[in-house]
C-alpha positions in Angstrom: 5.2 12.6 -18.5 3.5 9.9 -16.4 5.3 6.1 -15.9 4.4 2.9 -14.3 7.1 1.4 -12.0 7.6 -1.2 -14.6 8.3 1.1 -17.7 11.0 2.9 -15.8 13.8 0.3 -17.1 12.8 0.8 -20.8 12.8 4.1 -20.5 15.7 5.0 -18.6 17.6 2.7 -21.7 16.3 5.3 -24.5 17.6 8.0 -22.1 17.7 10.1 -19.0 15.7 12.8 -18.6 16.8 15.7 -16.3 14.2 15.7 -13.9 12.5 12.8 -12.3 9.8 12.5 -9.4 9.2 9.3 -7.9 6.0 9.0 -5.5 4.6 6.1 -3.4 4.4 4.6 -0.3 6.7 1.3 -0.5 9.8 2.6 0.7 11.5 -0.3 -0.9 9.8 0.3 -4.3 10.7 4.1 -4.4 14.2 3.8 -3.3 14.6 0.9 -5.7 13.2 3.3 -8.7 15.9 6.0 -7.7 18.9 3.9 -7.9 17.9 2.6 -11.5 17.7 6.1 -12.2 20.8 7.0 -10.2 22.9 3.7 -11.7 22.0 5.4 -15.4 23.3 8.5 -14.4 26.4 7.5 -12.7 27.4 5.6 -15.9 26.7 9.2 -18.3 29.0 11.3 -15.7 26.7 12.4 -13.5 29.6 12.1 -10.5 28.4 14.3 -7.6 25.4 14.4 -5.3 23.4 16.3 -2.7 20.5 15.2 -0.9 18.0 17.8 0.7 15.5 16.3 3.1 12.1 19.0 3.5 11.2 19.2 7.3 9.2 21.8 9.1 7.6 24.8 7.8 11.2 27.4 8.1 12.9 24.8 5.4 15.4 27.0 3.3 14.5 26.1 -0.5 17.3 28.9 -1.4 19.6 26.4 -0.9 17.8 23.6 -3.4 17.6 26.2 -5.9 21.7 27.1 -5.6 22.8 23.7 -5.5 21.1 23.3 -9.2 22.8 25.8 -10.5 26.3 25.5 -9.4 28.8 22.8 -9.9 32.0 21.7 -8.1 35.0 22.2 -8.9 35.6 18.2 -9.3 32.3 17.3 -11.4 31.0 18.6 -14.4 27.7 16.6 -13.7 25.4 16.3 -10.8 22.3 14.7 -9.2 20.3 17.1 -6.9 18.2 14.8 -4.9 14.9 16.2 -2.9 13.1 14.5 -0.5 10.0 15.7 1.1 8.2 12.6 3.6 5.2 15.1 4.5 4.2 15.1 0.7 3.9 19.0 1.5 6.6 21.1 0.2 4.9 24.3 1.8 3.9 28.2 0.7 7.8 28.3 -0.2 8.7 25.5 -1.4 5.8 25.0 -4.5 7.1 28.2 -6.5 10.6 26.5 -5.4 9.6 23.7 -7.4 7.8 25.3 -10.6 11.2 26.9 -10.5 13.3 23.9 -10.8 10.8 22.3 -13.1 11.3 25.2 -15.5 14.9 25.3 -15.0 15.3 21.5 -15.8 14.7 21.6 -19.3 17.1 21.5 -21.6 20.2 21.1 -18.8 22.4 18.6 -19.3 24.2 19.5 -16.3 22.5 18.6 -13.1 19.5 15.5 -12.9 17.3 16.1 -10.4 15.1 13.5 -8.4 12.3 14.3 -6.4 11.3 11.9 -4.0 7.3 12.1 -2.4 5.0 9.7 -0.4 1.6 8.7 -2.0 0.0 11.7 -3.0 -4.0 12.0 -3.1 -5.9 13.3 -6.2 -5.7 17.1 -4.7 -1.8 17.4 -4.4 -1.5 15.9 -7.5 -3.7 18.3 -9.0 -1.5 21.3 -7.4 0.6 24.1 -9.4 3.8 22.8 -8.0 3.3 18.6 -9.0 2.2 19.6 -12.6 4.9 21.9 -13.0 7.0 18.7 -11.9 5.0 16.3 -14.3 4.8 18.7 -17.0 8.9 19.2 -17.1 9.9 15.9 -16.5 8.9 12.4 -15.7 6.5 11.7 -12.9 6.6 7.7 -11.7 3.9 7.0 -9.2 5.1 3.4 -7.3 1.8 1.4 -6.5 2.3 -0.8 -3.4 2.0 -4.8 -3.6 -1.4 -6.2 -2.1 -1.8 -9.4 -0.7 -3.1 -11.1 -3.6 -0.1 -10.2 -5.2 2.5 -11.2 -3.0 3.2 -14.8 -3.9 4.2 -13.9 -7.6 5.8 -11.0 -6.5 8.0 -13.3 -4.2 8.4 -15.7 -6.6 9.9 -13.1 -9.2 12.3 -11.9 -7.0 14.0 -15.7 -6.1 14.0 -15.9 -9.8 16.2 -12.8 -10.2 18.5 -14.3 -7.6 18.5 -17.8 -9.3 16.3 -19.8 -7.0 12.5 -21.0 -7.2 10.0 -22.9 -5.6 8.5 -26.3 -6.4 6.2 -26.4 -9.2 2.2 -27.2 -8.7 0.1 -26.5 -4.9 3.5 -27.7 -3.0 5.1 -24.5 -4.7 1.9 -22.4 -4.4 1.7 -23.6 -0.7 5.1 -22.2 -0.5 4.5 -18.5 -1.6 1.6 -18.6 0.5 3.0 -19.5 4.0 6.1 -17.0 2.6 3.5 -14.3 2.1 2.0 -14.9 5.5 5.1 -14.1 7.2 5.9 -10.8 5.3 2.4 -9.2 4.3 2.4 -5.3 5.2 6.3 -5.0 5.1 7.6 -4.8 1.8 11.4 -4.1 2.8 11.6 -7.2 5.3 10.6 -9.3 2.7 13.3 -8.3 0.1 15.8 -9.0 2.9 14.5 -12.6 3.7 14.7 -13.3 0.2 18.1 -12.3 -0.2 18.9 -14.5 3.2 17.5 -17.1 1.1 19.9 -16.7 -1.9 22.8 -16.3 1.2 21.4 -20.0 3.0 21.0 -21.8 -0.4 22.5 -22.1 -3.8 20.8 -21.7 -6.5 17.5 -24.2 -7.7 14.5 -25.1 -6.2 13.7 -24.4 -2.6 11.8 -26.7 -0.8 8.8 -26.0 1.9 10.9 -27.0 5.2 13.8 -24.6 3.5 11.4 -21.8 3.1 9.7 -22.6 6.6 12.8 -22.4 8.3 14.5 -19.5 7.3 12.2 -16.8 7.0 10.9 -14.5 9.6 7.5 -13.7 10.6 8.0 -9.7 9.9 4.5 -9.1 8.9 3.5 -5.7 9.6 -1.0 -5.1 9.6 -2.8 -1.7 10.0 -6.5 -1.8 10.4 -7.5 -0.9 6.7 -6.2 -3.9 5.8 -8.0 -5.3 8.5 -11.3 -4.0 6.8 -10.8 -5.3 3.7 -9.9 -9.0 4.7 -13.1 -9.1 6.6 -14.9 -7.8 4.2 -13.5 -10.0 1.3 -14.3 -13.4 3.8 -11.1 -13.9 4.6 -10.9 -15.9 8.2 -7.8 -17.1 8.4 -5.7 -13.4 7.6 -8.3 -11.6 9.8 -7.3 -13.9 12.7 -3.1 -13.5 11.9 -3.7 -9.9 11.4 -6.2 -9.4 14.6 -3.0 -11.2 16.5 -0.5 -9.1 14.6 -2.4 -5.9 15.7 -2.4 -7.1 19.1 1.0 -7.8 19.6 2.2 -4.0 18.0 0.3 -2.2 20.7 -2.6 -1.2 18.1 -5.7 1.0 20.1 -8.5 -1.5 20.7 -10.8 1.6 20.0 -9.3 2.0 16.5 -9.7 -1.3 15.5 -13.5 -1.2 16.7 -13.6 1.9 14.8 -12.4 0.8 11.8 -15.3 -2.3 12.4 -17.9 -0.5 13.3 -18.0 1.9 11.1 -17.8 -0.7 7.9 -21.0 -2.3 9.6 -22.5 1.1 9.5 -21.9 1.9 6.2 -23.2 -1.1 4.9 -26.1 -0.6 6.8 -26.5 2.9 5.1 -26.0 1.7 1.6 -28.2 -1.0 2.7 -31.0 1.2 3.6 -30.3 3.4 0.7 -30.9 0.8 -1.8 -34.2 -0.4 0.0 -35.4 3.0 -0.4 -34.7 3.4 -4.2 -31.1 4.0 -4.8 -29.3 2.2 -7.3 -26.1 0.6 -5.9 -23.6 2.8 -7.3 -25.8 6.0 -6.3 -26.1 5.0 -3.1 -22.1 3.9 -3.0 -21.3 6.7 -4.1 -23.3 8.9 -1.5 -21.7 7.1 1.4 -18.1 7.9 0.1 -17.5 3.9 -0.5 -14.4 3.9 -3.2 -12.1 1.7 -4.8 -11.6 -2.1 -3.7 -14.0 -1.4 -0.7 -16.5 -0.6 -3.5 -15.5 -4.0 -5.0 -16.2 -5.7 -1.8 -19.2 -3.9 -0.7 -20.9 -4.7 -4.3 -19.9 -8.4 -3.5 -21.1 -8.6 -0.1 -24.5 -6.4 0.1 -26.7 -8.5 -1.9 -26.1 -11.1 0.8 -26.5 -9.5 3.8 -30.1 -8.9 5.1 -31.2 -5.9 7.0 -31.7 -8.3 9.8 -28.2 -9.4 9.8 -26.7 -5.9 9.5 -29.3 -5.0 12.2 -28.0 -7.7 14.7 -24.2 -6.7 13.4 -25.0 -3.1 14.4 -26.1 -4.1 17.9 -23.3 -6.1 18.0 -20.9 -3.6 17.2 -22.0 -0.8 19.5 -21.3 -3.8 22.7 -18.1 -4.3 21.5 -17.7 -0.4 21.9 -19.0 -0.8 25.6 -16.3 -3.5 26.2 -13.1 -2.2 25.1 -14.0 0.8 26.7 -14.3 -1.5 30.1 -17.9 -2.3 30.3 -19.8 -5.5 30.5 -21.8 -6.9 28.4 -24.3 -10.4 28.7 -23.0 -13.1 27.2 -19.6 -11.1 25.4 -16.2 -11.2 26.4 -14.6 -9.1 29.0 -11.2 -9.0 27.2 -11.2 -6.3 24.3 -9.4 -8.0 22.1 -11.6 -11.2 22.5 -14.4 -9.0 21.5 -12.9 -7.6 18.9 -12.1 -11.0 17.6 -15.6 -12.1 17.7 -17.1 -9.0 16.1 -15.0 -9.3 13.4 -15.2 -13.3 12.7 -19.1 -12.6 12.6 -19.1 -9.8 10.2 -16.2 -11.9 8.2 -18.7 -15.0 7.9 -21.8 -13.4 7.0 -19.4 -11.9 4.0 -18.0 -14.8 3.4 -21.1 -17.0 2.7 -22.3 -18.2 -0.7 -25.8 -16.9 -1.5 -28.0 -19.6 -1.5 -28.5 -21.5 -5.0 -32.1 -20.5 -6.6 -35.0 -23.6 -6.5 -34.9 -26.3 -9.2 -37.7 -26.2 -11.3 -40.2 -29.4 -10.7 -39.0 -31.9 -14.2 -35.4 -30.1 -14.2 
């Protein structure tokens, strides 16, 4: 049985089931969902708990399996908590968990959680995670994107009593809020509880906001990718910076560039010769919001443009590997910068409005 993160508090008031798998990347998110589910138990009885942490291939599951069938001598209930951070539970450990899946139903004894990283479409498809879905429930915790984060902030000051001015001043708010937390889910639930620790409850103004909270952003490179490919100046800049400053490899950020210039190039290319977009998307392995992007951006970029990007892109790879180029930077990161702000403008222009008609 499959759940969104947000039907996990309906459910859990209809009743707890006695095995539960909770898979994601937000740390915050996934911890959050297992003390909901914890907090229910705790209040049925359920008074002990173990926590087994998977790591390395030699990982004794014989002790997983024993601690769900035995009880102490203090607790008729308990909570048998797995954790595996890999994702990979090993040749052991998936007839380990077709085990416990099996063995779940129908005991009212033990509740056990299973606790997973994102999962790709292959894993998921595995003997051990059906086994897991099939017994129990299965709730996979999508992470917060960027266009998200302002109501996402502004939900949780509400749960803690406070809120921002209404109209832009309020939206400018959640933005500059956003700014300083994108990427890091778990540092932005603890600036907005210093908020509800700095202020009482009510509106918060700009200045309060501005004041208080952190820059704690945290960027990787395919976020990178899809801010410059969605137009977005302003974030590539911060997060170009932000990348900077954590020690990222030059090389993998040109990388990451480069090889979104080449793929539009390909699809490009593709398309002249024939292709319809979503054949030719498809071919070149382009999924999900990049699709989105790349279906946005391609009927505005010329194979000129692309072409000049392209030469563009294989200087920068020159540079940060300490060679000159006419007319570039010789800082890496400069490059980098340029290459980027380039590719993010030509994505970010408006295609040019079709000629009036004479008498229109």
């Amino acid at each position: 049985m499959q759940l969104a993160a947000s039907q996990l508090a309906p459910h859990l008031q209809k009743g707890l089931r006695s095995l539960y798998t909770v898979h994601g990347d937000e740390p915050l998110l996934v911890q959050e969902a297992a003390d909901a589910i914890r907090a229910v138990a705790r209040t049925q009885g359920y008074t002990e708990r173990t926590v087994h942490t998977v790591a390395g291939a030699h990982f004794d599951w014989s002790e997983v399996l024993a601690a769900g069938g035995s009880l102490s001598l203090f607790a008729d209930k308990q909570i048998v908590e797995i954790r595996i951070p890999s994702g990979k539970p090993g040749k052991e450990g998936s007839p380990a968990l077709q085990q416990m899946a099996q063995a779940a139903q129908g005991n009212d004894s033990t509740l056990t959680i299973v606790l997973l990283p994102r999962l790709d479409k292959m894993t998921r498809s595995g003997a051990w995670f059906g086994a897991l879905d099939a017994n129990g429930v299965t709730i996979q915790v999508e992470p917060v994107e960027r266009n998200a984060l302002p109501q996402w902030i502004a939900q949780r000051l509400q749960q803690q009593g406070q809120r921002v001015a209404s109209g832009e001043e309020g939206q400018r708010t959640l933005q500059f809020f956003a700014d300083r937390v994108e990427g890091n889910l778990l540092a932005a639930h603890q600036e907005i509880q210093k908020l509800a620790l700095l202020y009482p409850e009510g509106e918060l103004g700009f200045e309060q906001v501005e004041s208080a909270v952190l820059n704690v952003a945290r960027y990787d490179v395919f976020k990178l990718s899809e801010a410059v490919l969605a137009g977005q100046a302003a974030r590539v800049q911060r997060m170009l910076d932000g990348l900077q400053a954590e020690g990222e490899a030059e090389v993998l950020v040109h990388y990451t560039l480069a090889e979104d210039i080449r793929a539009l190039k390909r699809v490009k290319d593709a398309m002249a010769a024939g292709r319809p977009l979503p054949m030719a998307l498809r071919e070149q392995r382009v999924w999900g919001l990049k699709e989105r992007l790349f279906e946005r951006v391609l009927p505005r970029l010329t194979a000129t443009t692309l072409d000049n990007l392209l030469h563009s892109a294989h200087l920068v790879d020159g540079i940060v590997k300490g060679l000159k180029a006419p007319d570039w930077p010789t800082d890496g990161w400069q490059a980098l910068h340029r290459l980027a702000l380039t590719l993010c403008r030509e994505c970010a222009l408006q295609p040019a409005a079709p000629p009036r008609k004479m008498g229109a």
